[in-house]
N, C-alpha and C positions, 0 to 999 in steps of 0.2 A: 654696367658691364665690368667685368672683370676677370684677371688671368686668371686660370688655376692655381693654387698654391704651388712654387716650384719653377712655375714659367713662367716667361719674358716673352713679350710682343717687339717685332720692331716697327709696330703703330708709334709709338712713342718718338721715333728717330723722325716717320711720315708727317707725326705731328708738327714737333719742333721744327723740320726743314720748313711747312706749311708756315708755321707764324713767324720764323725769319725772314721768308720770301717776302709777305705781303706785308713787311715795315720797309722793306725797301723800297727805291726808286728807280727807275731806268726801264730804257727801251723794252717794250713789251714784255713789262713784269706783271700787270695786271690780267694777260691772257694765260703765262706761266704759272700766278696764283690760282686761276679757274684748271690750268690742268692738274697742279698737283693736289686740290682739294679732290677732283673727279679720281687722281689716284686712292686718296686718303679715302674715301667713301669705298670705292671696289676693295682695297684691303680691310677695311672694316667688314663689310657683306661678305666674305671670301672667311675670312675671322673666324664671324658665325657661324655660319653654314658648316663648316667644316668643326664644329665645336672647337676653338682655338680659346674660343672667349664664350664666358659665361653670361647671362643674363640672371641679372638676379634683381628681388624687389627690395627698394630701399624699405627699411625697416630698421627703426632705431629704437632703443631704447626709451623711454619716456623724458628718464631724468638727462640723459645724453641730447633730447632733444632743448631740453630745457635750459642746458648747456651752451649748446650753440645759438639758442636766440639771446642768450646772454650774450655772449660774444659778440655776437653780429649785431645786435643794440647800445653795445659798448666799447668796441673795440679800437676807440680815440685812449683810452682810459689804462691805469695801468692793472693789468688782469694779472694777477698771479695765480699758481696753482692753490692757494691757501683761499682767497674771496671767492673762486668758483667751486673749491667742493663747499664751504661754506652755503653759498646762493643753490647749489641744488641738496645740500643734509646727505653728505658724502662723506666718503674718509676720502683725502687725497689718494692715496696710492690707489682704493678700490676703482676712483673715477678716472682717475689716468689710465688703468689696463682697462677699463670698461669704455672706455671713448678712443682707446686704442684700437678695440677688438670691435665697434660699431662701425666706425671712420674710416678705418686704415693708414690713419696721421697721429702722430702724436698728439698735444693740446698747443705744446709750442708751435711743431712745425702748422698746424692749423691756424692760430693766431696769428702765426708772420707769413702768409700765403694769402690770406683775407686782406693783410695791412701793406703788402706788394702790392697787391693789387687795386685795393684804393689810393695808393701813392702812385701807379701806372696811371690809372682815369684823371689825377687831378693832375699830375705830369700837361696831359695830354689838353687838359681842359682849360686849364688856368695861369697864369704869371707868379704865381705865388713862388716868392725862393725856394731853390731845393731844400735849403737849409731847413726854414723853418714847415715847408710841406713835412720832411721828413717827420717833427716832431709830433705835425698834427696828426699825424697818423698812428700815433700811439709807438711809436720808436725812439728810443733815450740815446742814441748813441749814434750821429751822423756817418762814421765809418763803420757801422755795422751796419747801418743801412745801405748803404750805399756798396759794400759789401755783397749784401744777401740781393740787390738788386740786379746787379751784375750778375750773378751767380743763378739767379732764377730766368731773367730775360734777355743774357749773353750781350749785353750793353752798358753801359752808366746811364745814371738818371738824367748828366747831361745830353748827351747823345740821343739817349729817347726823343727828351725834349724837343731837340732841333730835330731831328727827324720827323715830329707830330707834326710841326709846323709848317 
């Protein structure tokens, strides 16, 4: 699903309140997460219904797919744009606007959206330093990660951490 070109949902805001709520703790916050998912789903149906939001069939490219299972086979590793139009027989720029126009993410913002969020699962999962989680996650620069972490999930990776716990 997706908006029209031009429109903004404020699914997005239902969303985000949604996944802040249920990392929290306290007094009947797990009844509070069940009603505001039950909101999150009627403005979803309400969405549709009313053509707010599109349904469409994913449908990608071949070489765009070919793409992404790169990525996501490799994504410890350091991927630039130069080794992945290489790996699909691309000109860089044609694969960039062509996985721009599949996606709706850049190749960057795609790449550090996947490595959030394997750095969120292994947060959650494991002891391992932030420091060095950071790296294995395919991120060169601990304050840009930690950074881009904050910025994506309105937390530090500290903070996650002891909240998973």
């Amino acid at each position: 699903m997706h908006a029209p070109p031009g429109k903004s949902h404020d699914l997005l805001f239902h969303m985000d309140k949604l996944e802040t709520v249920a990392h929290q703790q306290g007094y009947g916050n797990e009844l509070y997460t069940e009603v505001l998912f039950m909101e999150f789903m009627i403005l979803l149906n309400r969405a549709i219904l009313d053509n707010e939001l599109e349904l469409s069939s994913v449908s990608c490219d071949r070489k765009i797919q070919q793409i992404l299972a790169y990525i996501n086979s490799h994504l410890t590793d350091d991927l630039s744009i130069d080794t992945l139009a290489e790996t699909a027989y691309l000109s860089k720029f044609y694969m960039m606007r062509k996985f721009k126009a599949d996606t709706g993410f850049s190749i960057h913002q795609y790449i550090n959206s996947k490595r959030l969020l394997l750095a969120k699962s292994l947060l959650a999962t494991t002891d391992i330093p932030i420091t060095e989680l950071c790296y294995q996650c395919g991120f060169t620069d601990y304050s840009a990660f930690s950074r881009e972490f904050k910025k994506s999930f309105r937390t530090t990776p500290t903070a996650f951490r002891n909240s998973s716990t």
